[in-house]
NUTI-350345 format. One line per 2 residues: number of its first residue (from 1); their letters; for each residue x, y, z of C-alpha. Coordinates in steps of 0.5 Angstrom, whole numbers. Example, Ala and Ser with C-alpha at 12.3 -4.5 7.8 and 13.67 -1.06 7.14 Angstrom:
BEGIN
1) as) 25,-9,16; 27,-2,14
//
This chain:
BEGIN
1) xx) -57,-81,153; -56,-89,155
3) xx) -53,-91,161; -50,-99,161
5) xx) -54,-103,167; -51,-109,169
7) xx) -54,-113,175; -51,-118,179
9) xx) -53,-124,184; -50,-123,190
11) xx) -50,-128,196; -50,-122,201
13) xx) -53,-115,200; -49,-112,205
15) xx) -42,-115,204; -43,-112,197
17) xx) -45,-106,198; -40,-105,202
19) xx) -35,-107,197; -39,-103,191
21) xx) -40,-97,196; -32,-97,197
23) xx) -31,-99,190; -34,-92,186
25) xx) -34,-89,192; -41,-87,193
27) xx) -47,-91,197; -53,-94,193
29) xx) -58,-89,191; -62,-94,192
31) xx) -62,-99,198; -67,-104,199
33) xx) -67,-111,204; -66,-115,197
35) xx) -62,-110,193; -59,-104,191
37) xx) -57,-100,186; -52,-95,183
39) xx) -53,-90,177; -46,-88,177
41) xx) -43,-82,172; -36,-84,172
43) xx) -37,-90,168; -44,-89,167
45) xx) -47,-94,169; -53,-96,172
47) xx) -51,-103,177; -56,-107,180
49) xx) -55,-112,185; -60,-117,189
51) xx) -60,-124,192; -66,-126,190
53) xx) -64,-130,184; -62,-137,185
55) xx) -54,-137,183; -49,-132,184
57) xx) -46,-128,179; -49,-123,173
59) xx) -56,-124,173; -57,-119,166
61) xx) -54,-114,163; -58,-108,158
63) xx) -59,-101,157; -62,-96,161
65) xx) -65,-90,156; -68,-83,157
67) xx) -75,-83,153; -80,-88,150
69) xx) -77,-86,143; -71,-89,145
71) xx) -73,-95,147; -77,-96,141
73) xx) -72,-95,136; -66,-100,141
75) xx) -73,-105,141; -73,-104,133
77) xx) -65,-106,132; -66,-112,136
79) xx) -71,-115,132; -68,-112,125
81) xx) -62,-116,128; -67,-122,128
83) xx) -67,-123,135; -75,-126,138
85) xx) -76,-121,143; -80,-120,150
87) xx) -83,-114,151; -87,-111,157
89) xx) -91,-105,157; -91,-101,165
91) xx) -88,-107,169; -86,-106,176
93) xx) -79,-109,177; -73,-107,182
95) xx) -77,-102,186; -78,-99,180
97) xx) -84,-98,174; -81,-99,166
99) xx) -82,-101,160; -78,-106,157
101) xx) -75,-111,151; -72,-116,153
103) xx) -67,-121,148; -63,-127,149
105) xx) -56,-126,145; -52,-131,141
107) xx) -48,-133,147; -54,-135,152
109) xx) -53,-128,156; -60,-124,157
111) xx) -61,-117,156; -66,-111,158
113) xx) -67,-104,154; -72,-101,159
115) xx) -73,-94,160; -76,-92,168
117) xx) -81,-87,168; -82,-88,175
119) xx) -81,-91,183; -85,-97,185
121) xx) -85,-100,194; -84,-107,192
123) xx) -80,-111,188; -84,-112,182
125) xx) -85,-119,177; -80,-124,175
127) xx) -76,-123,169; -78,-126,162
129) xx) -73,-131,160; -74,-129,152
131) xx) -74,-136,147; -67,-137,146
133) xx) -62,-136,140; -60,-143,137
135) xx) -53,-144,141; -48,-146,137
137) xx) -46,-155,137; -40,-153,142
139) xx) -45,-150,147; -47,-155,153
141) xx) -52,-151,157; -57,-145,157
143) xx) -57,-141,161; -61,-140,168
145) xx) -68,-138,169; -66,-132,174
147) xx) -70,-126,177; -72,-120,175
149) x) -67,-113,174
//
């Protein structure tokens, strides 16, 4: 089953884990000096949060899978909709260990499908800034290059 990941750049972990904790009424299920994360089942969602990034405010967004098969067939549809796609096998990022394919949408915005298949002590690698789509003639700006998960 997939699970929406959302993470966000927070100036202050624990102003906002205060305010994420009370907000679906649960703590983080991790909970680090630099991060925290939810994986909540009412909305099922997996939300991230760090203060590693440069800027506040989302960093990424994605979907969380449950095997390597779903992984490889979201990868496919990605690339079938003509997205260049960055892929990275057995990566350590946000204390955790995942396989991942990231892409850059029409609008600028990053996204991860990964599927986690294990923990990691350590934060892990900076995120991949995937080739971006042609933005349209109206756009002004590409979007940030921001740390990982």
């Amino acid at each position: 089953m997939k699970r929406l990941h959302l993470h966000l750049s927070v100036p202050s972990i624990e102003r906002a884990v205060a305010f994420y904790s009370v907000l679906f009424n649960a703590p983080p299920s991790v909970l680090k000096a630099d991060y925290a994360k939810w994986m909540l089942d009412d909305p099922r969602v997996n939300l991230a949060i760090s203060s590693r990034a440069r800027a506040s405010g989302v960093d990424h967004v994605g979907v969380q899978v449950d095997s390597a098969d779903e992984l490889a067939e979201l990868a496919s549809r990605l690339k079938a909709a003509g997205a260049a796609t960055f892929d990275q096998a057995a990566t350590t990022c946000c204390y955790a260990r995942s396989d991942k394919s990231w892409v850059t949408d029409t609008a600028g915005i990053r996204w991860e499908t990964f599927y986690t298949h294990g923990e990691a002590t350590e934060y892990g690698e900076e995120a991949p800034v995937p080739a971006p789509v042609p933005a349209p003639a109206a756009a002004c700006c590409p979007p940030p290059a921001v740390a990982c998960c």
